[in-house]
C-alpha positions, 0 to 999 in steps of 0.5 A: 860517210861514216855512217855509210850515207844512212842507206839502212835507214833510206832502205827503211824509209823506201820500205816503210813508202811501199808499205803505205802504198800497197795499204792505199792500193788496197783501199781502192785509191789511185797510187800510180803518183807514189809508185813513181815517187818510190821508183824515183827515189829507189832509183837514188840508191840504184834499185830500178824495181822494174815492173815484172811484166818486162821479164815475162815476155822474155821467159815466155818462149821457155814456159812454153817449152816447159809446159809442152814437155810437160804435155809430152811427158804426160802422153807418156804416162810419166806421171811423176816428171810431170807433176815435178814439171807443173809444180815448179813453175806453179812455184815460179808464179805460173798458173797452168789450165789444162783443157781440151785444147790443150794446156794455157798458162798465165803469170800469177 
């Protein structure tokens, strides 16, 4: 307890795991194992490190508000707001493609 259940150096350690994993992802090898030894053992310290993909069905109703405002704003000839628009949820990690259907959007 006095050394506050060593969590810096379990961060470090958690830290330095994701690491080794990212560098053989890389590499072409199959790391689904270490992912779930990382998950397991973030866990301990109450990081879930849920997989991102569980959010993007949850903010897709409102990317698609966005990005038809933007539509919106564009027909009006708002050039400015709608730039604003696309540049911020470039920034959230969205990827907007405009066509002549319309415009698709995918998390990055």
């Amino acid at each position: 307890m006095d050394d506050d259940l060593n969590t810096p150096q379990a961060l470090a350690a958690l830290f330095d795991l994701a690491r080794a994993i990212n560098r053989a992802h890389d590499a072409g090898n199959d790391t689904r194992e270490a992912q779930s030894t990382l998950r397991e053992l973030a866990s301990v310290l109450g990081f879930t490190l849920l997989n991102p993909t569980n959010r993007d069905e949850n903010a897709a109703p409102f990317v698609d508000l966005l990005v038809e405002l933007r539509s919106e704003l564009r027909t009006a000839r708002q050039w400015e707001l709608a730039d604003k628009v696309r540049d911020n949820l470039v920034e959230l990690g969205i990827e907007l493609q405009d066509g002549p259907d319309g415009t698709d959007w995918s998390f990055q």
